[in-house]
N, CA, C and O atoms as CSV, one atom per row, in Angstrom:
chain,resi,resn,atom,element,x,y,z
A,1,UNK,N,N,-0.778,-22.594,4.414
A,1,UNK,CA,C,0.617,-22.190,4.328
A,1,UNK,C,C,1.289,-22.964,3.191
A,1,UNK,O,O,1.326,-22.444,2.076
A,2,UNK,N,N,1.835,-24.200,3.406
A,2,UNK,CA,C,1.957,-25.000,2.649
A,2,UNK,C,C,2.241,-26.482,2.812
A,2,UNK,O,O,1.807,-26.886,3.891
A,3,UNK,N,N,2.764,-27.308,2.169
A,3,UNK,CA,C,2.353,-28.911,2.499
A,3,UNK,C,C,3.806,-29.138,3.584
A,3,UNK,O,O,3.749,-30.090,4.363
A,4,UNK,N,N,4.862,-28.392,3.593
A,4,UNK,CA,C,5.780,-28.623,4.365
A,4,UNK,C,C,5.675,-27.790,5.480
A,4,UNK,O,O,5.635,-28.308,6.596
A,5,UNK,N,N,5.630,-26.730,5.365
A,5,UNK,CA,C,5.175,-25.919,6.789
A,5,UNK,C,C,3.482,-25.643,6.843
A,5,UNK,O,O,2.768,-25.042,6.040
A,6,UNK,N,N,3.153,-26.314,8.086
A,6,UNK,CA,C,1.793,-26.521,8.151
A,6,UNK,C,C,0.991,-25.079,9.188
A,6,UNK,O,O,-0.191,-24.785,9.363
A,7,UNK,N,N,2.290,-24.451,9.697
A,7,UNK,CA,C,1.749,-23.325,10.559
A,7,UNK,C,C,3.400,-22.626,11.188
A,7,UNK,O,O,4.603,-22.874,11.103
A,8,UNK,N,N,2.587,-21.758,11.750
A,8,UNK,CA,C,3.486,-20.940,12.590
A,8,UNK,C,C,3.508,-21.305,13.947
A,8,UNK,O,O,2.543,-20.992,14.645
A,9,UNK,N,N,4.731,-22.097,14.571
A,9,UNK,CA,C,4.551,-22.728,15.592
A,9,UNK,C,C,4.555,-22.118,16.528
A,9,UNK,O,O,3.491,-22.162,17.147
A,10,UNK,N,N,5.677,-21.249,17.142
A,10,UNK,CA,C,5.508,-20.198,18.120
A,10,UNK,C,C,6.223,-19.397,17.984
A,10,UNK,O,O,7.193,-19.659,17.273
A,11,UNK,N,N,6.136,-18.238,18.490
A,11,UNK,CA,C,6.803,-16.932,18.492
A,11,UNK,C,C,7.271,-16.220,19.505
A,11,UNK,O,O,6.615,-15.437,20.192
A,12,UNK,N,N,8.541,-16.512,19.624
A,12,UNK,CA,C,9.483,-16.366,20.504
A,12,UNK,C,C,10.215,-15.021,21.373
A,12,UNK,O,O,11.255,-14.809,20.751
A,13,UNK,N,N,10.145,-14.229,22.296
A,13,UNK,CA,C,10.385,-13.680,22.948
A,13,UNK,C,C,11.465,-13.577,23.999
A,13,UNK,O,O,11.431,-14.367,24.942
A,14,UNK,N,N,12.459,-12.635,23.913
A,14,UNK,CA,C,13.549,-13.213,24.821
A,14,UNK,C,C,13.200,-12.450,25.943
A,14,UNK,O,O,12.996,-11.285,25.602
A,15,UNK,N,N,13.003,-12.698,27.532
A,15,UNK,CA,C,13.235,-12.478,28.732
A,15,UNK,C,C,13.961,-12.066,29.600
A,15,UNK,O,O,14.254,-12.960,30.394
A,16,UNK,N,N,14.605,-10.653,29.932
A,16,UNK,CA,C,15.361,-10.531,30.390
A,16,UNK,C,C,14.996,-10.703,31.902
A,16,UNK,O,O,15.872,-11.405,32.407
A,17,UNK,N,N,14.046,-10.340,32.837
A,17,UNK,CA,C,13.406,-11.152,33.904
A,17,UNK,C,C,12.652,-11.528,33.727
A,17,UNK,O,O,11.605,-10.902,33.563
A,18,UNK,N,N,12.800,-13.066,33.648
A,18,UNK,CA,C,11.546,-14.310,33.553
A,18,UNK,C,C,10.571,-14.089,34.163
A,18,UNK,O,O,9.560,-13.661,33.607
A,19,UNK,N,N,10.656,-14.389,35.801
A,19,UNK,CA,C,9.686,-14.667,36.049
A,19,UNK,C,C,9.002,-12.911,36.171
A,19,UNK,O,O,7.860,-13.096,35.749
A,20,UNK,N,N,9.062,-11.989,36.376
A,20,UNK,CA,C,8.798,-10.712,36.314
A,20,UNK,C,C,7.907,-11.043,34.953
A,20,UNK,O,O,6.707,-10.911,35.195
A,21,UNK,N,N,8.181,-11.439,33.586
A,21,UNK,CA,C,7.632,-11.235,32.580
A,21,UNK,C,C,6.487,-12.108,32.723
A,21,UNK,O,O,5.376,-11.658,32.443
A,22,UNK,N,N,6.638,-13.492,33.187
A,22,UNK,CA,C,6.032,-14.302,33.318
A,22,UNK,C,C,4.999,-13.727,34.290
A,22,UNK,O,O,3.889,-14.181,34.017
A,23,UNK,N,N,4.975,-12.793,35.444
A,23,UNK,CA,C,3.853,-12.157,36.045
A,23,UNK,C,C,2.877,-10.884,34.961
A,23,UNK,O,O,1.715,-10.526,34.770
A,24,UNK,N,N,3.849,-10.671,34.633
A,24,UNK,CA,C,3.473,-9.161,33.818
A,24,UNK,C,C,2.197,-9.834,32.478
A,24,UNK,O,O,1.033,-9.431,32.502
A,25,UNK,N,N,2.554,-10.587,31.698
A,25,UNK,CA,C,1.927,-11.236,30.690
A,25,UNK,C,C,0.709,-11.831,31.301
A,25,UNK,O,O,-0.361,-11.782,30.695
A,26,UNK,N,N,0.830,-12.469,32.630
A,26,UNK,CA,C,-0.402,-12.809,33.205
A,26,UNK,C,C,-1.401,-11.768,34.012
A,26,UNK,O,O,-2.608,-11.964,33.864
A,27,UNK,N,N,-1.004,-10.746,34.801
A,27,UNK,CA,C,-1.477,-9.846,35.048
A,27,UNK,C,C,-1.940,-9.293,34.263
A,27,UNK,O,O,-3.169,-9.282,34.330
A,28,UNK,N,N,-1.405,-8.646,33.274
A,28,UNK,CA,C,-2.051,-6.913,32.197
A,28,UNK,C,C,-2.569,-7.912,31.355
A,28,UNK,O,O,-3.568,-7.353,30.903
A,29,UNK,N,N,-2.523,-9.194,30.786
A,29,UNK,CA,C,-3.062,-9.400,29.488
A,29,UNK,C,C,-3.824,-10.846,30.117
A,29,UNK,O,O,-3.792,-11.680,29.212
A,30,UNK,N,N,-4.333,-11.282,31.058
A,30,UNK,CA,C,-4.763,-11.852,31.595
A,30,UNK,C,C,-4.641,-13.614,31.121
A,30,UNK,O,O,-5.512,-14.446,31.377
A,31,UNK,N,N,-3.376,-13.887,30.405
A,31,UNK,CA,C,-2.520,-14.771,29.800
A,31,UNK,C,C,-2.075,-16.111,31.306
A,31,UNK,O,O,-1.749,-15.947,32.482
A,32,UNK,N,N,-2.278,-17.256,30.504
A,32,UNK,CA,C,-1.847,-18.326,31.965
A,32,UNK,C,C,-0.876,-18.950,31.019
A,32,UNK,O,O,-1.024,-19.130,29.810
A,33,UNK,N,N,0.433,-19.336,31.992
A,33,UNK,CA,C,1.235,-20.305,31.361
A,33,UNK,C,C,0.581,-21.258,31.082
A,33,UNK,O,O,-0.493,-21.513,31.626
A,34,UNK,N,N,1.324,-22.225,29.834
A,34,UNK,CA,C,0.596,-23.582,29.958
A,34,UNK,C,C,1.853,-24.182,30.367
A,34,UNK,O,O,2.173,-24.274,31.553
A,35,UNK,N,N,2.751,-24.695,29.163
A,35,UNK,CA,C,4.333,-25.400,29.141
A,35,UNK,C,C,4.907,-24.212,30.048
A,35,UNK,O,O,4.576,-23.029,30.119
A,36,UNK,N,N,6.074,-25.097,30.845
A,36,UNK,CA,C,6.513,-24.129,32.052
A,36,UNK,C,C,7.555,-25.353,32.142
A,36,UNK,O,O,7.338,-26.532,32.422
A,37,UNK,N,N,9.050,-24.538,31.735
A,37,UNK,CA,C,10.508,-25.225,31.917
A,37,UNK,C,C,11.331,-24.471,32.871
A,37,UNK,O,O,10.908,-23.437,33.388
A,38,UNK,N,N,12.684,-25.033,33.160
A,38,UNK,CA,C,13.934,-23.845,33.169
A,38,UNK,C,C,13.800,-23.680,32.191
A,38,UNK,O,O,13.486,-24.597,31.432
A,39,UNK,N,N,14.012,-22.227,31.716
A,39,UNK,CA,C,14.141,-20.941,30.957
A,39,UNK,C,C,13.127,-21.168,29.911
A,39,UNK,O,O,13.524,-20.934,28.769
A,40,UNK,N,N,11.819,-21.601,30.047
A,40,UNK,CA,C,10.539,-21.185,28.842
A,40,UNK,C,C,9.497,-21.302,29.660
A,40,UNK,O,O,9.460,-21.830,30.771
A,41,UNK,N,N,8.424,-20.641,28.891
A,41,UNK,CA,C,6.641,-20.360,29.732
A,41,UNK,C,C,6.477,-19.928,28.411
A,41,UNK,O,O,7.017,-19.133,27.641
A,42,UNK,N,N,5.235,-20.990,28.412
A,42,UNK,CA,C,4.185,-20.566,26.883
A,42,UNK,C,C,3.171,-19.819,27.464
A,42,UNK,O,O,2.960,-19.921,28.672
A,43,UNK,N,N,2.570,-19.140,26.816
A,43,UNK,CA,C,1.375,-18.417,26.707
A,43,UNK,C,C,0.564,-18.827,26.134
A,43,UNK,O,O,1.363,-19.520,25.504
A,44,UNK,N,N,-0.791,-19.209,25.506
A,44,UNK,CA,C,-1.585,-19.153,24.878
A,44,UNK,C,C,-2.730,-18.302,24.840
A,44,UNK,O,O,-3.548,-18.361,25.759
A,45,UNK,N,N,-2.949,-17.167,23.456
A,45,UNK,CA,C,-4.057,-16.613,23.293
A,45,UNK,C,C,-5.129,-17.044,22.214
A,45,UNK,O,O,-5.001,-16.910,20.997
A,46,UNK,N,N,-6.481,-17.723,23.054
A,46,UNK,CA,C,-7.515,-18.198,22.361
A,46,UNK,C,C,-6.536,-19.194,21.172
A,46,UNK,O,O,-5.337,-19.405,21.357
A,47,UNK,N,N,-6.950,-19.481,20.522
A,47,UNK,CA,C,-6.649,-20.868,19.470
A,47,UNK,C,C,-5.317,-20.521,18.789
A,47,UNK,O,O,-4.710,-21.513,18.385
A,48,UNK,N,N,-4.662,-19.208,18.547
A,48,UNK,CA,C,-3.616,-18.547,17.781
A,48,UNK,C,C,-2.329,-19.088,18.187
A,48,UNK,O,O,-2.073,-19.633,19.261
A,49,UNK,N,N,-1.398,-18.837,17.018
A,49,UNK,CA,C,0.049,-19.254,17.811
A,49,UNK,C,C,0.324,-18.843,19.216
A,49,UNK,O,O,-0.126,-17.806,19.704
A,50,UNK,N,N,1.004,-19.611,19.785
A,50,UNK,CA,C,1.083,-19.530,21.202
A,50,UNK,C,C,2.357,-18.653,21.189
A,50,UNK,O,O,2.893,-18.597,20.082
A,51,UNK,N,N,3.058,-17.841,22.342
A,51,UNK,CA,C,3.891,-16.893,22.710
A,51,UNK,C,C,4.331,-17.990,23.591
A,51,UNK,O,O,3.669,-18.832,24.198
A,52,UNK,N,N,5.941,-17.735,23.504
A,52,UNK,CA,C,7.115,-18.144,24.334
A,52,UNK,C,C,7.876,-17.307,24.539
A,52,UNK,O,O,8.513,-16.522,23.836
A,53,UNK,N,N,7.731,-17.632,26.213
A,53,UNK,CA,C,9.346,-16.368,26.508
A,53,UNK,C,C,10.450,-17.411,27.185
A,53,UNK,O,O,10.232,-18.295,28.014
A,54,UNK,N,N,11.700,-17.024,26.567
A,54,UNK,CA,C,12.667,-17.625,26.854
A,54,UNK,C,C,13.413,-16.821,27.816
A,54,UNK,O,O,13.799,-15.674,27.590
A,55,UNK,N,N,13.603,-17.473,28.909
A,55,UNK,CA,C,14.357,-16.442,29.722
A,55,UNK,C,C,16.048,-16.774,29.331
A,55,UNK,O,O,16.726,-17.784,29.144
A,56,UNK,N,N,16.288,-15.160,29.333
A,56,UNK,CA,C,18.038,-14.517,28.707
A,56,UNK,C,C,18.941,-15.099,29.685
A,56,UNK,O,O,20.093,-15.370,29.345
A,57,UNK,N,N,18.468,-15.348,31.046
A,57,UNK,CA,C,19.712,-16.013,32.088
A,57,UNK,C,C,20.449,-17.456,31.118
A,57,UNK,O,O,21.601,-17.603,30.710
A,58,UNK,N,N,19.177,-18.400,30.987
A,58,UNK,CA,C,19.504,-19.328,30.373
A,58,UNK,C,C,20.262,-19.429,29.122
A,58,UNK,O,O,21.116,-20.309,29.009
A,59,UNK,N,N,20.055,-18.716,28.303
A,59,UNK,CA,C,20.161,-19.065,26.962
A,59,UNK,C,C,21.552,-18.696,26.328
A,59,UNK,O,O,21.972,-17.563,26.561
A,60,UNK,N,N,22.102,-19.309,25.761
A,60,UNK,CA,C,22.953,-19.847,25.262
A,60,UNK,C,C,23.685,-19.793,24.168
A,60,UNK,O,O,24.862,-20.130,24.033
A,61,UNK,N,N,22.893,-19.323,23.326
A,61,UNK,CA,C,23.382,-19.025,21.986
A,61,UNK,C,C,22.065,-18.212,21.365
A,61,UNK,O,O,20.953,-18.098,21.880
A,62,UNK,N,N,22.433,-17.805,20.391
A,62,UNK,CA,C,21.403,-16.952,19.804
A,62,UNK,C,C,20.039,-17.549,19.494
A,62,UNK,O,O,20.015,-18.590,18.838
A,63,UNK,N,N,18.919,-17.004,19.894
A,63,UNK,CA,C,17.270,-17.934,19.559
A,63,UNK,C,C,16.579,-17.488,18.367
A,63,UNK,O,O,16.702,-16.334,17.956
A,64,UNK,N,N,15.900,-18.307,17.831
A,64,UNK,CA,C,14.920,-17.337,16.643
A,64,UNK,C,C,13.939,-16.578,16.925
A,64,UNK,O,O,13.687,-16.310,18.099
A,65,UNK,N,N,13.328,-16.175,16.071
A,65,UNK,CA,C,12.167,-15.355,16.587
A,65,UNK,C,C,11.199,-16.084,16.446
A,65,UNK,O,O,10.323,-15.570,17.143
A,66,UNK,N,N,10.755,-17.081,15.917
A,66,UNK,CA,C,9.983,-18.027,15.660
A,66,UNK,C,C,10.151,-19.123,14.608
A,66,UNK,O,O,10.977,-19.110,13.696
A,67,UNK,N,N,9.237,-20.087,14.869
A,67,UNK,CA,C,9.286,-21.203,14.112
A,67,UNK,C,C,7.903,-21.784,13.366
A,67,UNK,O,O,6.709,-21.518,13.507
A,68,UNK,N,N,8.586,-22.632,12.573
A,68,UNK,CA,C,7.490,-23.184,11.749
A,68,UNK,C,C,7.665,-24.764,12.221
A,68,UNK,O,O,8.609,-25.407,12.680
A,69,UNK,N,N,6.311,-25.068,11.886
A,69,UNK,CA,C,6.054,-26.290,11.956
A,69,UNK,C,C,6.187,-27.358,11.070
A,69,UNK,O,O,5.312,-27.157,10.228
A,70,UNK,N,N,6.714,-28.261,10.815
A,70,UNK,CA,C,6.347,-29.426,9.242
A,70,UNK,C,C,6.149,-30.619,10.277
A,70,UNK,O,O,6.417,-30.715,11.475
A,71,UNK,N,N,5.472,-31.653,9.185
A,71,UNK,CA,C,5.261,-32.703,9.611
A,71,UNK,C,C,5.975,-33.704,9.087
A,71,UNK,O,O,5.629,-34.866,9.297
A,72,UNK,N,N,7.157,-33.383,8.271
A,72,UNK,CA,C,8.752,-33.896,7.616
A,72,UNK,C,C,9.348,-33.345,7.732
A,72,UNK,O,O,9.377,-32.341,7.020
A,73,UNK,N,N,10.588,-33.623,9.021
A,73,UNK,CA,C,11.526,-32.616,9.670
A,73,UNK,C,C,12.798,-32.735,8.076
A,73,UNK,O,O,13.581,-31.811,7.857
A,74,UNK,N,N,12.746,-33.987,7.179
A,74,UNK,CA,C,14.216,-34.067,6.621
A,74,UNK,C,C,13.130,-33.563,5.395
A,74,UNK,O,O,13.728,-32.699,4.754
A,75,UNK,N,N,12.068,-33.728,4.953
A,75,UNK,CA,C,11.740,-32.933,3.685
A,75,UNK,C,C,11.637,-32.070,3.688
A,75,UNK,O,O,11.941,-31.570,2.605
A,76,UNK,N,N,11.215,-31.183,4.639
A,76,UNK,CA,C,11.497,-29.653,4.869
A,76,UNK,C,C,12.784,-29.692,4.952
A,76,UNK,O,O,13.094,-28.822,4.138
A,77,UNK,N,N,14.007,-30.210,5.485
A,77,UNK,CA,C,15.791,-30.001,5.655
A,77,UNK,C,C,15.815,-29.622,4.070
A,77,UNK,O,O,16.047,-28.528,3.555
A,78,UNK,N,N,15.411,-31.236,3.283
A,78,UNK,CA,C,16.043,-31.287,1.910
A,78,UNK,C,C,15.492,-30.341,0.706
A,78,UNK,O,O,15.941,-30.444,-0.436
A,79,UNK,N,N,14.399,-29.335,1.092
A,79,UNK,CA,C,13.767,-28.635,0.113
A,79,UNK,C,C,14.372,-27.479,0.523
A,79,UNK,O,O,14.446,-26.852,-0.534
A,80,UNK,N,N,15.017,-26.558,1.666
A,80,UNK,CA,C,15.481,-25.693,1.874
A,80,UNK,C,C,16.875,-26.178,1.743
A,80,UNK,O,O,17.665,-25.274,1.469
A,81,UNK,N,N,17.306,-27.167,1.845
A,81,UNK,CA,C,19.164,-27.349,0.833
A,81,UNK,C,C,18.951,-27.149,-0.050
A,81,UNK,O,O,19.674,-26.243,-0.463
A,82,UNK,N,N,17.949,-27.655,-1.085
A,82,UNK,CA,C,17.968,-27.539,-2.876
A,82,UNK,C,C,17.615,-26.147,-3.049
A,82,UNK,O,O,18.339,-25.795,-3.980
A,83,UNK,N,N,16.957,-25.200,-2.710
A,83,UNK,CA,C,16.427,-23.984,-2.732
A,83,UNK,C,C,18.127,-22.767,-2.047
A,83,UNK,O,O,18.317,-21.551,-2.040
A,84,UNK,N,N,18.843,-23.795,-1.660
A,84,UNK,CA,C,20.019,-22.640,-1.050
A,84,UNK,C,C,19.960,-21.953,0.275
A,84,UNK,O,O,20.761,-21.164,0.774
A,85,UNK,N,N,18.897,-22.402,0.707
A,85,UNK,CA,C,19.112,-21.718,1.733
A,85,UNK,C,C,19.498,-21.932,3.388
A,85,UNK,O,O,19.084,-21.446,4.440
A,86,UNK,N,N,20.541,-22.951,3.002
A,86,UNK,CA,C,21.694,-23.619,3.904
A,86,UNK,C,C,20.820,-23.477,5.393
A,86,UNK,O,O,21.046,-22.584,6.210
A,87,UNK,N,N,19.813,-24.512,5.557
A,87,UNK,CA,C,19.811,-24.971,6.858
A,87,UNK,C,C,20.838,-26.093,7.674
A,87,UNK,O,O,21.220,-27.238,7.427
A,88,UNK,N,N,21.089,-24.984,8.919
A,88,UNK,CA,C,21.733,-26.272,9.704
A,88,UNK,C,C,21.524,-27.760,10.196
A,88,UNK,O,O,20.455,-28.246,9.830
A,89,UNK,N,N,22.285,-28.521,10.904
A,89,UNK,CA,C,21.976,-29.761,10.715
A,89,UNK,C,C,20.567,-29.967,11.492
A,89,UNK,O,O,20.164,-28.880,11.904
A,90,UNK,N,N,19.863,-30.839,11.752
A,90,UNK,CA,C,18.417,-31.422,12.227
A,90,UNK,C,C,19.543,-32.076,13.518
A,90,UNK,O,O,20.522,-32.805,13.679
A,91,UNK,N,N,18.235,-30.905,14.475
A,91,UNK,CA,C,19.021,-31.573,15.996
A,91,UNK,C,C,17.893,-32.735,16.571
A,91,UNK,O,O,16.857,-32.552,15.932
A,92,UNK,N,N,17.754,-33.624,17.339
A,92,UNK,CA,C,16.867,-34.537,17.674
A,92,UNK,C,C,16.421,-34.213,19.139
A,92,UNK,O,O,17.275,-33.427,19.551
A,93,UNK,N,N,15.552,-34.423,20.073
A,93,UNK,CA,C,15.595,-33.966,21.603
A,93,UNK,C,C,14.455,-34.602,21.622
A,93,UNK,O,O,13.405,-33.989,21.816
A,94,UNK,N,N,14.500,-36.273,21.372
A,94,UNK,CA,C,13.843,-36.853,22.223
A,94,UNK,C,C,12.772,-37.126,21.022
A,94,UNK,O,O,13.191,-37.596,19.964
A,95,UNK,N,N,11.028,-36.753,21.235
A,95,UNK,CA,C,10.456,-37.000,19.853
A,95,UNK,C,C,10.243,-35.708,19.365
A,95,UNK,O,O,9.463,-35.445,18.449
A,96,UNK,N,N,11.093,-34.711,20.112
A,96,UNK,CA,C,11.236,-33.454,18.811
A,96,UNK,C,C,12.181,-32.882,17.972
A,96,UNK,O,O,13.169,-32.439,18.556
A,97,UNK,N,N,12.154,-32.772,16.801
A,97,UNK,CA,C,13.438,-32.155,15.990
A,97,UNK,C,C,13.353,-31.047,15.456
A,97,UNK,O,O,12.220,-30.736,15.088
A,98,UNK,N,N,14.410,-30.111,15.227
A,98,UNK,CA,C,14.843,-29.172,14.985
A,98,UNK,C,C,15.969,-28.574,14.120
A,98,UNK,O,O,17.188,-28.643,14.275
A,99,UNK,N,N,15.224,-27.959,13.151
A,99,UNK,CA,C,16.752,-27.212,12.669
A,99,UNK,C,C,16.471,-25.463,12.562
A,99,UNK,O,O,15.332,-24.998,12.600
A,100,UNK,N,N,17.943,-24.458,12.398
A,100,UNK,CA,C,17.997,-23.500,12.287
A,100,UNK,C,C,18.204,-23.490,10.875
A,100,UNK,O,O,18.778,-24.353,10.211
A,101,UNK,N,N,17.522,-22.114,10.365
A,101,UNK,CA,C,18.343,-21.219,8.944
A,101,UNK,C,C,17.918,-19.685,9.189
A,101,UNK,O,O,17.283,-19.118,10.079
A,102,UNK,N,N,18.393,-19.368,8.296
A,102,UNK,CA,C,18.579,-17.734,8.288
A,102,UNK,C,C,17.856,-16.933,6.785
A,102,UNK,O,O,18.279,-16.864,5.631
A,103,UNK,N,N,16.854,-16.511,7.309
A,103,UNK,CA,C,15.954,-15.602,6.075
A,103,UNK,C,C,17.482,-14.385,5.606
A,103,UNK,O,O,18.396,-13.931,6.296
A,104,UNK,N,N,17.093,-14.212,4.014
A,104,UNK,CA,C,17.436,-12.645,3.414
A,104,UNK,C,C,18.296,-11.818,3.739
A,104,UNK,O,O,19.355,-11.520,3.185
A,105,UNK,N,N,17.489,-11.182,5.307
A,105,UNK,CA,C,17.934,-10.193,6.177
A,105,UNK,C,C,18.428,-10.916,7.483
A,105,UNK,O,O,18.135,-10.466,8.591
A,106,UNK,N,N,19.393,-12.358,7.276
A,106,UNK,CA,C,20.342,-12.820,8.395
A,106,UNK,C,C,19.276,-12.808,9.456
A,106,UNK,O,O,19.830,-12.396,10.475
A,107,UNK,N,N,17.838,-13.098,9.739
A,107,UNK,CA,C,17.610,-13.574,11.057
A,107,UNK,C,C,17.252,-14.924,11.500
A,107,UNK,O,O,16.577,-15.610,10.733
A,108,UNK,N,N,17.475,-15.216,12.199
A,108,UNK,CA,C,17.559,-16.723,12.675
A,108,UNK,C,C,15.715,-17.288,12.861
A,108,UNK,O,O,14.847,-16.725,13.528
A,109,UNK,N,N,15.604,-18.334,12.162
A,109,UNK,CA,C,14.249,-18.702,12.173
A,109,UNK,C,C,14.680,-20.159,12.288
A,109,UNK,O,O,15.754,-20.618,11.901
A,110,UNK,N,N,13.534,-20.915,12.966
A,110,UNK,CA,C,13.614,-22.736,13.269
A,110,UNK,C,C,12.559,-23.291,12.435
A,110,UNK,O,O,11.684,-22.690,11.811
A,111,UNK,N,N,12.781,-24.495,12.525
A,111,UNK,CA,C,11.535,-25.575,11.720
A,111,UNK,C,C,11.756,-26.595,12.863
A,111,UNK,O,O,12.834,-26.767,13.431
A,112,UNK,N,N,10.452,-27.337,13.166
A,112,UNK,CA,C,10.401,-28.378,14.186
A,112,UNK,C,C,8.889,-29.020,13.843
A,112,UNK,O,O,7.763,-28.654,13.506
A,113,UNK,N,N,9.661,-30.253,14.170
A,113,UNK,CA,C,8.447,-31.693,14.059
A,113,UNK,C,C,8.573,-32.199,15.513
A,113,UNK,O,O,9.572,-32.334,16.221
A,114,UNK,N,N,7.449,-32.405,15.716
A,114,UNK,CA,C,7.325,-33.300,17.575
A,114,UNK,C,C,5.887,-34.374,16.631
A,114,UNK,O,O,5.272,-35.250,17.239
């Protein structure tokens, strides 16, 4: 990919019944949660980015559709400021960080370091 985004971290799904989806994904596609919060359940298929569904009860403000990974949450910040493309501030949650920006066509995409 490249030296700041090292992958596609996960790809995000919004839930309008959680746990319903959370059966459905395991039933028809024979998928097991791994990570299991209020309002998220990962999926994992074989070695590939993992699937997250966020359940819609919870959520709060608008989600991305997915994220990328870096392993420099502020050199990835400071190469997408110089490039223009106004990422928001780097949120912290513990040993993971996060920021939002917005591709082209206005959709909301994240970057996160754990």
């Amino acid at each position: 990919m490249s030296e700041l985004f090292s992958r596609v971290d996960t790809v995000f799904l919004i839930a309008g019944e959680f746990d319903r989806s959370i059966q459905w994904y395991g039933e028809k596609l024979g998928l097991t949660p791994g990570y299991r919060s209020r309002g998220a359940a990962t999926f994992h298929a074989g070695s590939g980015t993992p699937l997250t569904l966020i359940d819609a009860a919870v959520l709060e403000e608008e989600h991305p559709i997915f994220n990328f990974y870096t392993p420099d949450i502020d050199a990835a910040h400071k190469h997408l400021t110089e490039r223009g493309a106004d990422p928001g501030p780097i949120r912290h949650y513990g040993d993971m960080a996060t920021f939002d920006f917005r591709d082209v066509d206005g959709r909301l995409l994240n970057v996160c370091h754990y």
